[in-house]
Steps between C-alpha positions, in 0.01 A plus 500: 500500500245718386124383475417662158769269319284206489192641377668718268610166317212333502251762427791561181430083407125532553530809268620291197235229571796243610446162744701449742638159301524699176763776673666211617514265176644865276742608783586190605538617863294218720139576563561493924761757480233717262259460770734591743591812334145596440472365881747752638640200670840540323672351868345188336767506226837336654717753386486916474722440188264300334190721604615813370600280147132384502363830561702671229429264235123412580482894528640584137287247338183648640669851445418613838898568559435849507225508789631685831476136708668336264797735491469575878597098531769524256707795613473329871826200392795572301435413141694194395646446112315141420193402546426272779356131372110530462425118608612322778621155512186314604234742298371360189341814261189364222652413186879424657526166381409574122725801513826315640435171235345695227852445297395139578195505370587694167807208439229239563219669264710560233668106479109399530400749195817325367402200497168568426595601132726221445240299598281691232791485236594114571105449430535698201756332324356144580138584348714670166726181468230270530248703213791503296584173569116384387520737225835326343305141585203610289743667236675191464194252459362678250802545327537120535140445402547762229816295346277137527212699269738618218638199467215330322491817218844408366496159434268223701238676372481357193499175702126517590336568163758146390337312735151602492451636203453182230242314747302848505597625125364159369157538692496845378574410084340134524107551681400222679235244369149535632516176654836605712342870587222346653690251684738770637164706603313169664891505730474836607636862432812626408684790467865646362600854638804688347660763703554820275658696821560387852108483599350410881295162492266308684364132318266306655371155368158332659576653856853459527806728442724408220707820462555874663788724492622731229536320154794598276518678157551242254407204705188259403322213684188333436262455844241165438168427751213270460186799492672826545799745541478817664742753460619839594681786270707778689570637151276323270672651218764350595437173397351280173298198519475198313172321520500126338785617318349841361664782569244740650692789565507697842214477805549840560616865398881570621501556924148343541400289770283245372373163621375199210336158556627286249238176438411255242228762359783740448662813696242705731 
């Protein structure tokens, strides 16, 4: 075997700036026979058929098939119509493993990505169904709360100003004496709100809290304490007052806030 043959290979892999591992990992031919190649210590290989297979194929991929000592080793054995098998039973080339499971892998990957989206989708379709869900819930109560509100405009209505209305109509047409006004003042304060449209509320009498919460178009109540009521307006337009049985007309222009202090001396 000539010299020349191994240095003519490697000096053709130097050339193209290849490793030693990198030839082996794209050829696939096992790094010890490479180095025996570039060795010249082919004897090394177990068989001639398998050395001049090696030598052909490493030899066309760094296109040095042409060179004299390549050619020189060739011509030197019959030529043979398959290719010998470039790795032997026990060699083991970078990158083997991924290459003989790679169809593995891509199965695996592609039931994870799977799953992954129905994951995703199942998600999905829980957090929709559950807003809509909420949404119908909220729909509903107000539709319910919607039906409880009408209600009182068709008929019951007319139930309040019955009840109410001769004790306050007959303070209103008949004044008080003197004598009683100044009795009623020596008691304490007193106060009758009428709700024009559903208006926000707070009432407070000497300290403590007689009433908060939204009150109701056409409702009416009268709040009572010893020295003074204070109250709160979200829409002071709202609403109309009725001091000692005077009608004094609204705290407030329409959508004011507005806090009064209701005492014996009058509204503040």
């Amino acid at each position: 075997m000539p010299e020349i043959l191994g240095k003519t290979i490697k000096k053709a892999r130097e050339s193209k700036q290849l490793s030693i591992e990198e030839a082996s990992e794209k050829t696939r031919i096992p790094k010890k026979i490479i180095q025996a190649i570039e060795g010249d210590r082919l004897s090394e290989i177990p068989s001639v058929f398998y050395a001049r297979g090696f030598v052909r194929t490493y030899s066309k991929f760094l296109g040095c098939e042409n060179e004299k000592a390549v050619k020189d080793y060739l011509a030197g054995s019959e030529k043979k119509k398959e290719e010998p098998r470039l790795l032997l039973d026990n060699e083991r080339v970078p990158g083997d493993w991924f290459i003989t499971h790679k169809k593995n892998i891509a199965s695996v990957l592609l039931v994870v990505f799977c799953i992954w989206i129905l994951g995703i989708g199942i998600v999905q379709v829980k957090r929709f169904t559950r807003n809509a869900a909420g949404k119908y819930r909220a729909y509903a109560a107000g539709k319910k709360e919607g039906k409880k509100e009408v209600k009182p405009k068709k008929g019951p209505s007319k139930e309040i100003p019955q009840k109410e209305i001769p004790k306050k109509e007959v303070k209103e047409e008949r004044p008080l004496p003197a004598v009683v006004v100044e009795e009623k003042k020596a008691q304490g304060v007193e106060i009758e709100i009428v709700a024009r449209v559903n208006t926000w509320m707070k009432v407070v009498g000497d300290g403590e809290l007689l009433f908060t919460g939204t009150f109701k178009k056409g409702s009416s109540d009268t709040w009572r304490a010893k020295k003074e009521l204070n109250i709160e307006f979200g829409n002071a337009g709202g609403v109309t007052l009725k001091l000692d049985g005077k009608d004094i007309g609204s705290p407030g222009a329409k959508g004011e806030k507005k806090t009064i202090v209701v005492t014996k001396d009058g509204i503040k």
